[in-house]
PyMOL CGO cylinders between C-alpha atoms (Angstrom):
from pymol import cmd
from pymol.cgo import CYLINDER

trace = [
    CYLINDER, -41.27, 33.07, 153.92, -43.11, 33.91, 157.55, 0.3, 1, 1, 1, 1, 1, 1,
    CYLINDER, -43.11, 33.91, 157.55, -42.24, 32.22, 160.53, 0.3, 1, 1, 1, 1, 1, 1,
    CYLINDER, -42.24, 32.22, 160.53, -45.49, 30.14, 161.90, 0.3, 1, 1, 1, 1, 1, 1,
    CYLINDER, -45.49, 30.14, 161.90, -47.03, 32.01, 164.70, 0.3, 1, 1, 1, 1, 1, 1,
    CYLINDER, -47.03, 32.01, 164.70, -46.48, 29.58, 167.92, 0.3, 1, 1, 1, 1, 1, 1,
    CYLINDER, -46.48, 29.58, 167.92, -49.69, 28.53, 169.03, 0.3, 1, 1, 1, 1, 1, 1,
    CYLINDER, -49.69, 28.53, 169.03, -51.55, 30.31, 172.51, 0.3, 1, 1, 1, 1, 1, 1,
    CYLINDER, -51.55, 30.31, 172.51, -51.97, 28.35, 175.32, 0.3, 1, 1, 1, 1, 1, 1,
    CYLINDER, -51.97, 28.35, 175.32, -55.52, 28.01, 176.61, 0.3, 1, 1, 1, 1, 1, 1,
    CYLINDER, -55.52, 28.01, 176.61, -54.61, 30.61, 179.37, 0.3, 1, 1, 1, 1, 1, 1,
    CYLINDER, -54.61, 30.61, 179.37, -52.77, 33.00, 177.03, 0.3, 1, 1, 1, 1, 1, 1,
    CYLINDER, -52.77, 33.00, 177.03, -55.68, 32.59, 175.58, 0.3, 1, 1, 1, 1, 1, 1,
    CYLINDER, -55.68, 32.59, 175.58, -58.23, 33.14, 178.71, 0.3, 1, 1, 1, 1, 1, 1,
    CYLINDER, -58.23, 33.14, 178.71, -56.08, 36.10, 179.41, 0.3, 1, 1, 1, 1, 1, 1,
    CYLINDER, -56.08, 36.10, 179.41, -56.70, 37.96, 176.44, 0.3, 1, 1, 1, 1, 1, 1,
    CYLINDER, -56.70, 37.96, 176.44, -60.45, 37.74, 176.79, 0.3, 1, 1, 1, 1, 1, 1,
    CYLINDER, -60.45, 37.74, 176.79, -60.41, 38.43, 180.55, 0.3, 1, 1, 1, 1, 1, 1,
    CYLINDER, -60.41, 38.43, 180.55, -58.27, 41.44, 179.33, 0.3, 1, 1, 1, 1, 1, 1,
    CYLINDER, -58.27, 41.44, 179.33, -60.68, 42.65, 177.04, 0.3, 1, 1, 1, 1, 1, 1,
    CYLINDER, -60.68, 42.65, 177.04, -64.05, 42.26, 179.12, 0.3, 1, 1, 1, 1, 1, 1,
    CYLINDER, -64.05, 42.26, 179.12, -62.58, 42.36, 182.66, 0.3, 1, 1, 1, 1, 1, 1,
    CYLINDER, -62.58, 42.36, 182.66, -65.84, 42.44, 183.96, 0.3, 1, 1, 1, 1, 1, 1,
    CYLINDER, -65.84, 42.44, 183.96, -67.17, 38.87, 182.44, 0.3, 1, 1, 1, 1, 1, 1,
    CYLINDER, -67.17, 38.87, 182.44, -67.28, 36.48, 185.15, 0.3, 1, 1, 1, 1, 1, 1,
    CYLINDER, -67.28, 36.48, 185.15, -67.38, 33.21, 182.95, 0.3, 1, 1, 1, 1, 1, 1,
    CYLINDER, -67.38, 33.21, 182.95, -63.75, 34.22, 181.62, 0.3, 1, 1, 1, 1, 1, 1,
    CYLINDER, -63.75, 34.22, 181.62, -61.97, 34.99, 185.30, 0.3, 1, 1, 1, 1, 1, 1,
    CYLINDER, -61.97, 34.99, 185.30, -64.09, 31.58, 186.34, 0.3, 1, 1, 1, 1, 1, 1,
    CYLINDER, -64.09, 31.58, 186.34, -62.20, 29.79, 183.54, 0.3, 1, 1, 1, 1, 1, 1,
    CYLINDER, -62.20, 29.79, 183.54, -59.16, 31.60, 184.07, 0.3, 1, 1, 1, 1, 1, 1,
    CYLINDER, -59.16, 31.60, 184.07, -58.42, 30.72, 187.58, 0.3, 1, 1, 1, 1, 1, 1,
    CYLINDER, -58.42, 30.72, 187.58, -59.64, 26.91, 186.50, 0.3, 1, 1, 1, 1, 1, 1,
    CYLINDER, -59.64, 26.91, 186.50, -57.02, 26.87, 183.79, 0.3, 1, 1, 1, 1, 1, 1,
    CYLINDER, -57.02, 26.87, 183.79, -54.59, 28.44, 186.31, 0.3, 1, 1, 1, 1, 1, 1,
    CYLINDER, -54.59, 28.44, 186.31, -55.48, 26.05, 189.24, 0.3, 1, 1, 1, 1, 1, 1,
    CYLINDER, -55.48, 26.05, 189.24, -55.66, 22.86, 186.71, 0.3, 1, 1, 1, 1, 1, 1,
    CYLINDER, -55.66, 22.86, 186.71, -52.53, 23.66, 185.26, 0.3, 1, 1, 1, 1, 1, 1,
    CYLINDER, -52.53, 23.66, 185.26, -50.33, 23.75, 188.96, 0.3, 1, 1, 1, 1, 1, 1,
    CYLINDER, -50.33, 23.75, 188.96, -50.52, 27.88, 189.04, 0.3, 1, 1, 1, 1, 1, 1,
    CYLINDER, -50.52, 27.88, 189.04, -52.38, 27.91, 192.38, 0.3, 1, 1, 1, 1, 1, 1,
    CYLINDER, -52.38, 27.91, 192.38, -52.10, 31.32, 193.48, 0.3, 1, 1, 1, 1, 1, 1,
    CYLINDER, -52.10, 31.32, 193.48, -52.65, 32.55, 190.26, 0.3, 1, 1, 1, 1, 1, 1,
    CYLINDER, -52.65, 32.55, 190.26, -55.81, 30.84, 190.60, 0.3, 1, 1, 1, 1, 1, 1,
    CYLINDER, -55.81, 30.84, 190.60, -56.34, 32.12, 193.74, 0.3, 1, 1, 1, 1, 1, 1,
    CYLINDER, -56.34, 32.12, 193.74, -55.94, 35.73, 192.89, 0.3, 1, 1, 1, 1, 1, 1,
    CYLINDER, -55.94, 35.73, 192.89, -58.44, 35.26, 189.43, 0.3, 1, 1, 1, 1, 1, 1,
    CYLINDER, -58.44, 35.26, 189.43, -60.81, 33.50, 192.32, 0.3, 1, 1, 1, 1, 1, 1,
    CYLINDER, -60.81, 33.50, 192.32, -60.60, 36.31, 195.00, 0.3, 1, 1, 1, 1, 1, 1,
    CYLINDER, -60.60, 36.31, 195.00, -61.31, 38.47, 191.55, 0.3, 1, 1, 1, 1, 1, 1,
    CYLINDER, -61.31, 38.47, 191.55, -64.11, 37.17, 190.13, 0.3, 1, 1, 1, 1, 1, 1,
    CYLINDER, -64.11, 37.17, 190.13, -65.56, 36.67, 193.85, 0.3, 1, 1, 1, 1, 1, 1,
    CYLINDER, -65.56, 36.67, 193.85, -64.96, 40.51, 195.07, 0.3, 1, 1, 1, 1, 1, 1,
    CYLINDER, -64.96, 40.51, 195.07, -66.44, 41.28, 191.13, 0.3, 1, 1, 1, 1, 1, 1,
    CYLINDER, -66.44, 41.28, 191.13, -69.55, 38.62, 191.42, 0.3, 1, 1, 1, 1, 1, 1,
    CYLINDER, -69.55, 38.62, 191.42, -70.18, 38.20, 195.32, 0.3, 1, 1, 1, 1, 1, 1,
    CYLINDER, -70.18, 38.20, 195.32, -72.85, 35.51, 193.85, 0.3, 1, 1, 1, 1, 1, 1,
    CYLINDER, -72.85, 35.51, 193.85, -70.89, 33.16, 191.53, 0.3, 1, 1, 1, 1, 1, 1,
    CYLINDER, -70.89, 33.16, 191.53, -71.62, 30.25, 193.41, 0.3, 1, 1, 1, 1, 1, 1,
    CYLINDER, -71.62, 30.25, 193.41, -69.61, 27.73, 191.80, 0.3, 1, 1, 1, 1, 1, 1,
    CYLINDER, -69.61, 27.73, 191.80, -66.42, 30.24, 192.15, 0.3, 1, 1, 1, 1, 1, 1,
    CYLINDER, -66.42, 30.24, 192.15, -66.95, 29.55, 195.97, 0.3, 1, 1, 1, 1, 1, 1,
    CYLINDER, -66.95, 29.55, 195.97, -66.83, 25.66, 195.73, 0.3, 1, 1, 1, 1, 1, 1,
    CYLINDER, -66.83, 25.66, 195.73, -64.16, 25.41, 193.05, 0.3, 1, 1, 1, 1, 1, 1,
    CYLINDER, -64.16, 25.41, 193.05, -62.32, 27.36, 195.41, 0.3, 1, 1, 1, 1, 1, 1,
    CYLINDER, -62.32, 27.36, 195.41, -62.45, 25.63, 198.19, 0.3, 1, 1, 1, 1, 1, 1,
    CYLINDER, -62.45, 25.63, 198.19, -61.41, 22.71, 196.42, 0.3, 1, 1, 1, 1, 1, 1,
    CYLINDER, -61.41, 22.71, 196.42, -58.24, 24.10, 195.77, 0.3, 1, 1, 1, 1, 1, 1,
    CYLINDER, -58.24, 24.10, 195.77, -57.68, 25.23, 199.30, 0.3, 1, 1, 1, 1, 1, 1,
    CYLINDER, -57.68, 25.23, 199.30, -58.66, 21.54, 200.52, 0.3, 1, 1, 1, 1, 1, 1,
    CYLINDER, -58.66, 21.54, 200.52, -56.37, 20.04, 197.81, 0.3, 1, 1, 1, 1, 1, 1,
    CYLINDER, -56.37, 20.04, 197.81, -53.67, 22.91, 199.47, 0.3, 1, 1, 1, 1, 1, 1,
    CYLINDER, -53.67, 22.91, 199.47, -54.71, 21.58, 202.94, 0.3, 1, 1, 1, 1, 1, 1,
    CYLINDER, -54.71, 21.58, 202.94, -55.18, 24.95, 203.52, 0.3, 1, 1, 1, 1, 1, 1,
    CYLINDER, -55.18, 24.95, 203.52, -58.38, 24.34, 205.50, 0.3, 1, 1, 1, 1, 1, 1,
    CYLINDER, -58.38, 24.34, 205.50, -59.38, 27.56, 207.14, 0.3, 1, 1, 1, 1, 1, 1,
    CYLINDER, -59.38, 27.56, 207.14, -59.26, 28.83, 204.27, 0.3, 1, 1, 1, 1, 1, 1,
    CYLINDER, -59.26, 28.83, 204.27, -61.15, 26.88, 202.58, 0.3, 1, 1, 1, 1, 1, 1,
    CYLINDER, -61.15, 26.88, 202.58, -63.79, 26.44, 205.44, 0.3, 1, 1, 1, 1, 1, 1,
    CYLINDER, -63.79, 26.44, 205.44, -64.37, 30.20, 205.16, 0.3, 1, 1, 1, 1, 1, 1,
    CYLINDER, -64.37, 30.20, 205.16, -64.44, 29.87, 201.38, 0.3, 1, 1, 1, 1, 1, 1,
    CYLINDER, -64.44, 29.87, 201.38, -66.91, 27.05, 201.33, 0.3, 1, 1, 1, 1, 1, 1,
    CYLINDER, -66.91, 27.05, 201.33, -69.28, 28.90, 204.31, 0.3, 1, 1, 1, 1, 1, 1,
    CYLINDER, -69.28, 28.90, 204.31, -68.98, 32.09, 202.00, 0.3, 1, 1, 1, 1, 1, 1,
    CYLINDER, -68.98, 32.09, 202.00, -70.46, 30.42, 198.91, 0.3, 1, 1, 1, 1, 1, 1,
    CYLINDER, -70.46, 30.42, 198.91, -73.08, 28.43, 201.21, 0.3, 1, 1, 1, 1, 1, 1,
    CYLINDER, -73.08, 28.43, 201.21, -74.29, 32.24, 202.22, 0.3, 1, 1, 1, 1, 1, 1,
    CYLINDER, -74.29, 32.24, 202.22, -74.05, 32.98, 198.57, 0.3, 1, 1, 1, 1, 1, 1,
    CYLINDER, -74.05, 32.98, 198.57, -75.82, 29.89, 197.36, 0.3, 1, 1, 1, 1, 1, 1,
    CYLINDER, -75.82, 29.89, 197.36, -78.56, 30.29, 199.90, 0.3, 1, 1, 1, 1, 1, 1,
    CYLINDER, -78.56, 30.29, 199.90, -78.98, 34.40, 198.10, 0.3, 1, 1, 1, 1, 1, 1,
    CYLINDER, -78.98, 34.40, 198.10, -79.07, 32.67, 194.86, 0.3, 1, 1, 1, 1, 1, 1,
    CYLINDER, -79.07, 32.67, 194.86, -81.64, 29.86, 195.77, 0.3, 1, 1, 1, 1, 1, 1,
    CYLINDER, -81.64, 29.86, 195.77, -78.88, 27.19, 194.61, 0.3, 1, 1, 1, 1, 1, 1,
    CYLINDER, -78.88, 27.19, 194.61, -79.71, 24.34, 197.42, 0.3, 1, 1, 1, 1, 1, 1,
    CYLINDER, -79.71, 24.34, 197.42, -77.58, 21.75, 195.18, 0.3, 1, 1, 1, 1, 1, 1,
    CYLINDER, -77.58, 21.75, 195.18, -74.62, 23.79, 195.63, 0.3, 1, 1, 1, 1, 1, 1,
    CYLINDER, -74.62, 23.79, 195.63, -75.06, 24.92, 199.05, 0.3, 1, 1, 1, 1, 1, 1,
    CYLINDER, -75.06, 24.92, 199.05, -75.27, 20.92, 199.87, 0.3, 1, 1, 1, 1, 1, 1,
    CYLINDER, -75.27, 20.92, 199.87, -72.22, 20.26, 198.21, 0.3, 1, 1, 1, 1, 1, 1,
    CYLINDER, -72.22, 20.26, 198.21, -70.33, 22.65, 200.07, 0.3, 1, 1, 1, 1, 1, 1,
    CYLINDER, -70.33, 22.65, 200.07, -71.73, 21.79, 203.14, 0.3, 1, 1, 1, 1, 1, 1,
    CYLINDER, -71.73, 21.79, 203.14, -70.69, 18.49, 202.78, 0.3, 1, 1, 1, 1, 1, 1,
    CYLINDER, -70.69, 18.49, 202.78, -67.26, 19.26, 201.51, 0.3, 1, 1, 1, 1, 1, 1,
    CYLINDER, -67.26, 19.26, 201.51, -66.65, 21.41, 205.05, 0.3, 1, 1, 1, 1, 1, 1,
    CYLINDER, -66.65, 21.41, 205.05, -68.05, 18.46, 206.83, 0.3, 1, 1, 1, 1, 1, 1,
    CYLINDER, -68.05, 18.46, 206.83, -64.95, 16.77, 205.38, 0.3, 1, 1, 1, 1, 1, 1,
    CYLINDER, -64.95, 16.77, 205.38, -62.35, 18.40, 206.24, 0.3, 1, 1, 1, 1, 1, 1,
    CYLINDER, -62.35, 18.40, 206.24, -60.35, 17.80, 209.36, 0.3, 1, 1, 1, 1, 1, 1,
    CYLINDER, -60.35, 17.80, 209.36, -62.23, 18.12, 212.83, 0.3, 1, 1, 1, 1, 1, 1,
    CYLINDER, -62.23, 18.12, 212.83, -58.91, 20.29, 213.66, 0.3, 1, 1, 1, 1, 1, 1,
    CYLINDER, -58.91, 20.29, 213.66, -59.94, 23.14, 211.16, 0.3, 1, 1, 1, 1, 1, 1,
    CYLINDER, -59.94, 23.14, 211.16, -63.12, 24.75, 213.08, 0.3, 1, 1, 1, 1, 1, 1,
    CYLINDER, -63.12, 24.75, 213.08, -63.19, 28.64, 212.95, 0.3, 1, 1, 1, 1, 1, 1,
]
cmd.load_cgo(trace, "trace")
């Protein structure tokens, strides 16, 4: 009689495909997600700063980003991030997203200017 395999985890998961197509961008987008919704932050950080230096116009790996700096109150970092992806938004002709970031920089601390 086998032993039942133990199941993956979503990342396990994400980390075998990002493994096998280390170029996709999707996968290290939803790998750092799974890593920053799951409380591994600077895993998620490194899979961000991937998929960013990889995909300099992934817009949304900019703002989701950001929002984990701002949720690490680590705000010059995520002002930088956030301008970054506005500059990458504005290459991309993504005016929705460049608004939300700009308005997510106009809420952080005063405090926090470059």
């Amino acid at each position: 009689m086998t032993q039942p395999q133990p199941t993956k985890t979503r990342r396990q998961k994400l980390e075998e495909f990002a493994a096998a197509k280390p170029n996709d961008p999707f996968t290290l987008y939803a790998l750092a997600l799974e890593c920053a919704n799951t409380g591994d932050s600077d895993a998620a950080i490194q899979h961000f700063d991937t998929l960013l230096s990889m995909h300099p116009d992934y817009v949304t790996g900019y703002f989701q980003l950001g929002q984990l700096y701002m949720r690490l109150s680590r705000h010059t970092e995520a002002r930088q991030t956030l301008t970054a992806g506005i500059a990458a938004a504005g290459r991309t002709g993504d005016a929705h997203a460049a608004e939300e970031m700009s308005a997510a920089i106009a809420s952080l601390p005063a405090g926090h200017l470059l």
